[in-house]
C-alpha positions as CSV (number, residue, x, y, z in Angstrom):
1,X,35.0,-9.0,-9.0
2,X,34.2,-5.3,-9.0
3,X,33.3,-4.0,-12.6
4,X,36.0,-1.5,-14.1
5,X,33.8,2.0,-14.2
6,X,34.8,3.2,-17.9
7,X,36.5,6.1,-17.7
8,X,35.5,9.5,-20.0
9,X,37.7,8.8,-23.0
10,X,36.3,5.2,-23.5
11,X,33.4,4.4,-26.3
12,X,31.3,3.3,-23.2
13,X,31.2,6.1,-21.3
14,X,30.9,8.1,-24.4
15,X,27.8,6.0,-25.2
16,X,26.4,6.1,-22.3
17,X,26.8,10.2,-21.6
18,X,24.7,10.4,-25.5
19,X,21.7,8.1,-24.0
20,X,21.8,10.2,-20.9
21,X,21.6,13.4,-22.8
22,X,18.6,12.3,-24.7
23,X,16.8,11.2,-22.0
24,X,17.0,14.7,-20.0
25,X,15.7,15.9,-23.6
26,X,12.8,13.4,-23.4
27,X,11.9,14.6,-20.0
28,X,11.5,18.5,-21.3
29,X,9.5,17.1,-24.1
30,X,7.0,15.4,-21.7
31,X,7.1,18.7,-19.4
32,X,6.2,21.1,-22.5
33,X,3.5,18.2,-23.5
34,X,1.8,18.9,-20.0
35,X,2.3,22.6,-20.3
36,X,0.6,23.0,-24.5
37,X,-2.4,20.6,-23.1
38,X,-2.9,22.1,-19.9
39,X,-2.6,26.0,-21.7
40,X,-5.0,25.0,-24.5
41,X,-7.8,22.5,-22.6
42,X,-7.8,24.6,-19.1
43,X,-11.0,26.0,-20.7
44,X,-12.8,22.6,-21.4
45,X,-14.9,23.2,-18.1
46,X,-17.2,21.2,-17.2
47,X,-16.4,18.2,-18.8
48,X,-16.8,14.4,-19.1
49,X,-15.1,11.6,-20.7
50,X,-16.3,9.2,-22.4
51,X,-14.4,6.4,-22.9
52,X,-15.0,2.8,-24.8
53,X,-13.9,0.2,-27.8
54,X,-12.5,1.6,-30.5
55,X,-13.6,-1.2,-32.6
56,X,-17.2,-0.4,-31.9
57,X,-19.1,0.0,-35.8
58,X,-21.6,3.2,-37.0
59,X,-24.8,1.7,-37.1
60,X,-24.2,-0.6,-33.9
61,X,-25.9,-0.9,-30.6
62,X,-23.0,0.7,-28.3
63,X,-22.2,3.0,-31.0
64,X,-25.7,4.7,-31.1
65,X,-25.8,4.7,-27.7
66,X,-23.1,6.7,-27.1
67,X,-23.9,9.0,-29.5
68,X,-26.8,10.0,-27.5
69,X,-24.8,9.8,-24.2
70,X,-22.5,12.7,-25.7
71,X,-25.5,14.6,-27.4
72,X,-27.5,15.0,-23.9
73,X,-24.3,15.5,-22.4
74,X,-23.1,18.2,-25.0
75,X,-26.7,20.0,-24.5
76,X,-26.9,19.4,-20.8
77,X,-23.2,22.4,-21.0
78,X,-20.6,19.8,-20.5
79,X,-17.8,19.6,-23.3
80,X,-17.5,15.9,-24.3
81,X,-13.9,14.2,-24.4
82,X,-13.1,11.0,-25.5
83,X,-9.7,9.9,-27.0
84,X,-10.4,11.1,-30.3
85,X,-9.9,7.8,-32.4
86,X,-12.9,6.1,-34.0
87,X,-15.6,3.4,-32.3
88,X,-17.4,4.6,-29.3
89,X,-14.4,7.9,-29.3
90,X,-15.9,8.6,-32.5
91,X,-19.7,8.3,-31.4
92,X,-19.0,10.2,-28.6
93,X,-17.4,13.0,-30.5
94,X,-20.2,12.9,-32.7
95,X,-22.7,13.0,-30.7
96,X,-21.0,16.4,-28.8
97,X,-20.6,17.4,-32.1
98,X,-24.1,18.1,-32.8
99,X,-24.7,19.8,-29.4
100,X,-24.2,22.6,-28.0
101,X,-20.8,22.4,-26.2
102,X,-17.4,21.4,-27.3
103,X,-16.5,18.0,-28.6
104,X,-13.0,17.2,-27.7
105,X,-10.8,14.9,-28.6
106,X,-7.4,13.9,-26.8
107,X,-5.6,12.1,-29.4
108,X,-2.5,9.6,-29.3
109,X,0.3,9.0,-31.6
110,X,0.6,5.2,-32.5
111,X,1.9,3.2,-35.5
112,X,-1.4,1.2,-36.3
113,X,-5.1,1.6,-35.2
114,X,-5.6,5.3,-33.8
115,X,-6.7,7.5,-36.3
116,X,-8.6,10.9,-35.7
117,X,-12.3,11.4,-36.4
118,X,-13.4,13.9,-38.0
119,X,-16.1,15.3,-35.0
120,X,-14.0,17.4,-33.1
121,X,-14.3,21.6,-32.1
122,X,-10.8,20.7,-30.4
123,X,-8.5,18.5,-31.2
124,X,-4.9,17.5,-29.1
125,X,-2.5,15.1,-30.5
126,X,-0.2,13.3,-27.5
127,X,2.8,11.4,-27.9
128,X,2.7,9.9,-24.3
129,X,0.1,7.6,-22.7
130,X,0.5,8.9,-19.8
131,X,0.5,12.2,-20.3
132,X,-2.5,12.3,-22.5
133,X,-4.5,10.1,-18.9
134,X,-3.4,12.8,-16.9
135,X,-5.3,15.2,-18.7
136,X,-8.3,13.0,-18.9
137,X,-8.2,13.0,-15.2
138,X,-7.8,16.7,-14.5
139,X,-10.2,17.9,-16.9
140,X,-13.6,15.5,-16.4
141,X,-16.1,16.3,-13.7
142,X,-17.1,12.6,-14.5
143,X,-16.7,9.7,-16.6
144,X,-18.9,7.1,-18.3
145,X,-17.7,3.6,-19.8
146,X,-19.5,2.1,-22.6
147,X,-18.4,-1.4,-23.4
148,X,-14.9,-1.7,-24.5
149,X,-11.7,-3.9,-24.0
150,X,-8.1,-3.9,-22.3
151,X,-7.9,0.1,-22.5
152,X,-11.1,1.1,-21.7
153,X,-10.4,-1.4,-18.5
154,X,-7.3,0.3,-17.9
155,X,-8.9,3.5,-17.9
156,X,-11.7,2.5,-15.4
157,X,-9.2,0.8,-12.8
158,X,-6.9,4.1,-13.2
159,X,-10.1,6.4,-12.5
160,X,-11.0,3.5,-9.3
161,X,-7.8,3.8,-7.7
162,X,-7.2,7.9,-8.1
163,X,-10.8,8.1,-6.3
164,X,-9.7,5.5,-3.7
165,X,-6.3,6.7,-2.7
166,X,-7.9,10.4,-2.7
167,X,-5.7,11.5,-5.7
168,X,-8.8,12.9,-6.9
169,X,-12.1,14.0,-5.5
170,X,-14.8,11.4,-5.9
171,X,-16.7,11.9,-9.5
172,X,-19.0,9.9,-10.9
173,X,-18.3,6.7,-12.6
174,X,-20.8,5.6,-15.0
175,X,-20.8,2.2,-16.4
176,X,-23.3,2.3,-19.3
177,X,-25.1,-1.4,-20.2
178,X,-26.0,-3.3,-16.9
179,X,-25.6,-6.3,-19.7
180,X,-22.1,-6.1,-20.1
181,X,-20.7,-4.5,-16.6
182,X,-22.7,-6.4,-13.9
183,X,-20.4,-9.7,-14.0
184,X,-17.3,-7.5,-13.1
185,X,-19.5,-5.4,-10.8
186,X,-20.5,-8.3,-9.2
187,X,-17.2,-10.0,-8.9
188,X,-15.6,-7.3,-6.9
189,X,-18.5,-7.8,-4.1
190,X,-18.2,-10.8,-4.1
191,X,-14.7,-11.4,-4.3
192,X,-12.7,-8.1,-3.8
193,X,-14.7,-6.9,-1.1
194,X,-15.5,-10.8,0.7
195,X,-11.5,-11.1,0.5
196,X,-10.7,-7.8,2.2
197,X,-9.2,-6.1,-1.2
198,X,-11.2,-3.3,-1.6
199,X,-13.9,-1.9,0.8
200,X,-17.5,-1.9,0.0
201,X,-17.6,1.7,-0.1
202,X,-14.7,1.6,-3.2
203,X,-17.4,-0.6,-5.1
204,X,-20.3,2.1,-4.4
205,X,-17.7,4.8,-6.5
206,X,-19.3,2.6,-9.3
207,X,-22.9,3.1,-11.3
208,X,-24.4,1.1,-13.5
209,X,-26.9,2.6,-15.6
210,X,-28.7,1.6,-19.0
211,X,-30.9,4.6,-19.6
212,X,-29.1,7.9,-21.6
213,X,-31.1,10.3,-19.8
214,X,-30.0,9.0,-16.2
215,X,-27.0,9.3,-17.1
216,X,-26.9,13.1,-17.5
217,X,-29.3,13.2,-14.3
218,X,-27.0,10.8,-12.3
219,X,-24.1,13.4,-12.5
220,X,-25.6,16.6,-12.0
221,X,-27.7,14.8,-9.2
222,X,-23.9,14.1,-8.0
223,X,-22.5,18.0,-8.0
224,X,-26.1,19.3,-7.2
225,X,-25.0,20.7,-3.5
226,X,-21.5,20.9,-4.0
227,X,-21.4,22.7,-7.4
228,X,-19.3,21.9,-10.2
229,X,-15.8,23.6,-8.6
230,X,-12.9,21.9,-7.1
231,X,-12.3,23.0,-3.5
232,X,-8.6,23.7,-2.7
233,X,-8.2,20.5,-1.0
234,X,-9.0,18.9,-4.0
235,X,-6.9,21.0,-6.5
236,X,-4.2,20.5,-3.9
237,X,-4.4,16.3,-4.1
238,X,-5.0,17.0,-8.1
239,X,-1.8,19.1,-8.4
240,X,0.3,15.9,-7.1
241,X,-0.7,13.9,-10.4
């Protein structure tokens, strides 16, 4: 049997016209989100982000790393962005810190864990996951991964598939530590790739590199004859993010 559709004077309806109303509001919430991050970071340019654990510790391996990464990167003219919470975020903002470009920090509203260091020129607080990757994606000419767990993976295979489905234009994709990152490296050739997920060339989007200086080298050597720009192609494919 058909349900009875509840007509406008019953609780239901009622009910369900409220949830309905709040969820239009959500959506102009998210919409002015894009619009305050876009209006105040538009001028972060050229950038990269640098993304890893949070739970990394001041004084460790990956942290000090990092804070080199983001120091050469910072004096090399390219604002630093990482998500603005401590670990590797914070090395990374502290390292841009010291330098001579902007540190940035995109930050995210959650009930335990994320809290914002204190090494930031520019700091934006988000609400939404989702909007806050967005404007990790439009705003970095590259990205480099230091180790990290389930979100740093979710924000490498996010960068992987905008790249391979031509979202957006291909950037360099750093993957610091050859220690940590060649068993997954590895597995996709030899699995992804042998199985006829991916093709070889998506693997190649992928660097692994140990050294803090190649790093910096690795991505200008990346933009040297096309320049640092996005052609209208590309800010065309961007646009539809």
């Amino acid at each position: 049997m058909y349900k009875k559709v509840p007509k406008p004077s019953d609780p239901q309806f009622v009910q369900r016209s409220q949830s309905s109303a709040r969820e239009a509001w959500r959506m102009f919430e998210i919409i002015a989100e894009f619009v305050t991050a876009t209006e105040r970071l538009q001028a972060m340019h050229p950038a990269v982000t640098v993304f890893g654990s949070a739970r990394a510790q001041p004084g460790g391996a990956h942290y000090a790393l990092a804070e080199d990464i983001a120091r050469r990167l910072s004096d090399a003219g390219f604002a630093v962005i990482s998500g603005g919470g401590p670990g590797i975020m914070e090395a990374a903002n502290k390292g841009a810190f010291a330098g001579a470009s902007p540190s940035v920090g995109l930050n995210i509203q959650l009930p335990h864990e994320q809290h914002a260091n204190r090494y930031q020129d520019v700091s934006h607080t988000f609400q939404h996951f989702f909007a806050r990757k967005v404007m990790f994606v439009k705003l970095s000419c590259a990205f480099v991964l230091l180790p990290g767990g389930f979100g740093t993976l979710d924000e490498l295979f996010e960068v992987l598939t905008l790249v391979q489905t031509g979202k957006v234009r291909r950037v360099p994709v750093i993957l610091v530590g050859s220690g940590y990152w060649t068993g997954l490296v590895d597995w996709m050739r030899h699995r992804l790739v042998a199985d006829g997920m991916v093709d070889p060339e998506d693997v190649d989007i992928l660097q692994v590199i140990d050294e803090p200086a190649t790093v910096v080298d690795a991505i200008f050597d990346h933009y040297h004859a096309r320049g640092f720009e996005r052609s209208p192609a590309e800010l065309e494919a961007e646009f539809a993010l």
